[in-house]
C-alpha positions as CSV (number, residue, x, y, z in Angstrom):
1,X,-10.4,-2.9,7.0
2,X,-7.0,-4.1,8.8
3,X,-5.0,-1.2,10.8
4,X,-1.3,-0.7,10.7
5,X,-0.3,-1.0,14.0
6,X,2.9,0.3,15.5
7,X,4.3,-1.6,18.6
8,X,7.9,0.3,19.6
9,X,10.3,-0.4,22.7
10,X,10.7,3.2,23.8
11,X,13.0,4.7,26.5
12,X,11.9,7.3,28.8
13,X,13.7,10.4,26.6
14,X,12.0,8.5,23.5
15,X,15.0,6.5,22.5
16,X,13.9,3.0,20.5
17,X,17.1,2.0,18.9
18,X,18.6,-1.7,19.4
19,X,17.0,-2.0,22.3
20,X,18.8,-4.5,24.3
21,X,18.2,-2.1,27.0
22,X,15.1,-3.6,27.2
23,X,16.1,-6.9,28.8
24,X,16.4,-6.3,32.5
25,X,12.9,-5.2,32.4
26,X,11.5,-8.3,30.7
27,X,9.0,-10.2,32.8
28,X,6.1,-12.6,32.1
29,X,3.8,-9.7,31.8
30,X,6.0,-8.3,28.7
31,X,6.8,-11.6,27.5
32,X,2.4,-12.3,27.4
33,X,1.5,-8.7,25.9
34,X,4.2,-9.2,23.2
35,X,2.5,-12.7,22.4
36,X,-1.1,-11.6,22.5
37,X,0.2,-8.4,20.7
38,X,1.3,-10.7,17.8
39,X,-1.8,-13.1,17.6
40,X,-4.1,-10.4,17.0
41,X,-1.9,-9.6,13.8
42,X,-1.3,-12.0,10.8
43,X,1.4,-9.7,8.8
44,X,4.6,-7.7,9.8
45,X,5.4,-4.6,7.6
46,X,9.6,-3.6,8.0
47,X,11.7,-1.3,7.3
48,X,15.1,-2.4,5.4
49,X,17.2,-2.8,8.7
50,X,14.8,-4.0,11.0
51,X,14.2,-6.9,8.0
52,X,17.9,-7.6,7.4
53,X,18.2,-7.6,11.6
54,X,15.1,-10.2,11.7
55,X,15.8,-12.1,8.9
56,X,19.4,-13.5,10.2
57,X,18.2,-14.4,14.0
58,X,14.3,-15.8,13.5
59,X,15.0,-18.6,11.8
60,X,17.5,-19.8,14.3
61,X,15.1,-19.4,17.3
62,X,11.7,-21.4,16.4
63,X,12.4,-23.9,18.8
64,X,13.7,-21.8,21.4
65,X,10.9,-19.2,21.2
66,X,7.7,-21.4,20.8
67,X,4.6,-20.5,18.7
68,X,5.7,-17.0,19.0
69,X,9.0,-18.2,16.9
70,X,6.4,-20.0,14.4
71,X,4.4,-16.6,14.1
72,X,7.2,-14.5,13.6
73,X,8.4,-16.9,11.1
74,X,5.7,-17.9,8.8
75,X,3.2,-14.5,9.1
76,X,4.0,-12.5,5.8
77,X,6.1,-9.9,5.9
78,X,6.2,-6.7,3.8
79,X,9.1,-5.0,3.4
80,X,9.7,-1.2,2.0
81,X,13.1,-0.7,0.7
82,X,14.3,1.2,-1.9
83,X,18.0,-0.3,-1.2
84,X,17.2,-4.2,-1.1
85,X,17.8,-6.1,-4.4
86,X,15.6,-9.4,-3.1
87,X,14.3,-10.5,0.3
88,X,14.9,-14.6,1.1
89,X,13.6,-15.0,4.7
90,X,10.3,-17.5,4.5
91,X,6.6,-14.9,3.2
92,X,8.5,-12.3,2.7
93,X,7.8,-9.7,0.0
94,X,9.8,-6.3,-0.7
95,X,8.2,-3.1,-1.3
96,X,9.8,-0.4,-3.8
97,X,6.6,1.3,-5.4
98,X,4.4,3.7,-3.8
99,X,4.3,3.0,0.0
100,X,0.7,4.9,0.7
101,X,-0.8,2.7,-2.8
102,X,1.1,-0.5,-1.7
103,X,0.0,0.2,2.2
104,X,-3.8,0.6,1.1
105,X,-4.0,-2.1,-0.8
106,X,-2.9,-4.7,2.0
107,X,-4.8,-3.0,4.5
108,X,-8.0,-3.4,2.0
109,X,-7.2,-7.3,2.3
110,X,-8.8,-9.3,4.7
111,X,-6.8,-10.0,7.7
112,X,-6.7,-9.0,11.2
113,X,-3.6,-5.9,11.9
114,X,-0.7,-5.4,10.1
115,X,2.0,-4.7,12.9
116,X,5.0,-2.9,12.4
117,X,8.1,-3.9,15.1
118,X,11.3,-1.4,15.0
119,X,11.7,0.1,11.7
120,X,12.3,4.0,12.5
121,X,12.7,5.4,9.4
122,X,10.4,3.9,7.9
123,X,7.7,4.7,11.2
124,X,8.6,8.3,10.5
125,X,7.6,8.0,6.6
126,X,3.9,6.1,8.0
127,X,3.3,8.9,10.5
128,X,4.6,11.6,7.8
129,X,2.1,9.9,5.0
130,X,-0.3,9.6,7.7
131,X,-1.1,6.1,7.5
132,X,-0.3,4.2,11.1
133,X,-3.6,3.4,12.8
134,X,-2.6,2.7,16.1
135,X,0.8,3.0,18.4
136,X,1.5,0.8,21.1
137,X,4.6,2.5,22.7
138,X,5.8,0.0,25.6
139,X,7.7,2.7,27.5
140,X,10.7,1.3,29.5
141,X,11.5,3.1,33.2
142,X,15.4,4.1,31.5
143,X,16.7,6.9,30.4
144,X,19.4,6.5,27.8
145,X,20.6,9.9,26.5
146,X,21.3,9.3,23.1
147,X,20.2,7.1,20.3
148,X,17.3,7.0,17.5
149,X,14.2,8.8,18.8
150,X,10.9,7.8,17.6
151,X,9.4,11.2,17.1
152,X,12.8,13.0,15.8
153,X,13.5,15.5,14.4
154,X,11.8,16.9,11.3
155,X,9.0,14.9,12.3
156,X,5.6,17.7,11.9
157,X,3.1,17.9,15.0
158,X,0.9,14.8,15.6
159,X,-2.1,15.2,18.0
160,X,-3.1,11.7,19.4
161,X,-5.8,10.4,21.8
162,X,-4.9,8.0,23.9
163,X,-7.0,5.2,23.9
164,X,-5.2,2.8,26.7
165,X,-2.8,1.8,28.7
166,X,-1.4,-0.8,30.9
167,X,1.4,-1.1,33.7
168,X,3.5,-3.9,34.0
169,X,5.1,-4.6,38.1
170,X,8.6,-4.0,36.4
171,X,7.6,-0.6,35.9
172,X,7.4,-0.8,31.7
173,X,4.2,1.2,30.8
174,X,2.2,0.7,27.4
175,X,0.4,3.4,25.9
176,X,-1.7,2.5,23.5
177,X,-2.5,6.1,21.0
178,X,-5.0,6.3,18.3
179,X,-4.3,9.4,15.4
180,X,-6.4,12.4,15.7
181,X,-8.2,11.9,12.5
């Protein structure tokens, strides 16, 4: 069975929104984990923004970004909306019906992980309905104050194991969590 994994740029006080903060910290290290991170996945599941966000830069930066651009380009990508009228960028397919039905079913298709980039709200509803597999929170040494947190408020208690992690020389740290199931 495929997982839904969650890969998040995440401040130090838990912040992930646009995360251009992120740059100064991006190093060959991040740059590889982010590749090998999307090669062991063959679909992208998004939340409205993230999609509209992805769907207008992408395309523009296949040649400029490599096989990565390709991936990120042609993999199929779901996307749960109950706002979006039609979804044009290349594989993708919009989401309105019953997210934990609709999210079983692809993960019951053969493939290897279904990642999720961004996409806070709709992170929130997977952790509330219970269905992420796996975070990968790539915690940046920054602490920003204010913004979108992952793990909000109204969020309900989440015990998680951790099952890895790695540290980067620019001081970015990925935890990798697996749910308490």
């Amino acid at each position: 069975m495929r997982k839904v994994v969650v890969s998040e740029f995440v401040s130090l006080d838990g912040v992930m929104e646009n995360p251009q903060w992120t740059i100064q910290f991006r190093s060959e290290e991040t740059k590889q984990f982010k590749f090998d991170e999307l090669k062991a996945s063959d679909a992208l599941l998004l939340g409205r923004e993230t999609y509209v966000n992805f769907a207008a830069a992408w395309p523009n930066l296949i040649e400029q970004e490599g096989e990565y651009g390709r991936m990120m380009n042609s993999y199929p990508k779901h996307v749960i909306s109950t706002t979006l009228e039609k979804v044009e960028w290349n594989n993708s397919s919009l989401i309105k019906g019953n997210i934990t039905e609709e999210i079983s079913k692809l993960k019951q298709q053969p493939g290897k992980d279904i990642l999720v980039f961004g996409s806070c709200a709709l992170v929130q509803t997977l952790m509330q309905l219970d269905l992420i597999d796996e975070y990968r929170l790539m915690v940046f040494p920054v602490v920003l104050g204010n913004g979108k947190r992952l793990f909000g408020e109204g969020i309900d208690k989440k015990v998680l194991k951790l099952a890895e992690t790695k540290t980067f020389g620019s001081g970015v740290v990925v935890l990798t969590y697996l749910p308490s199931r």
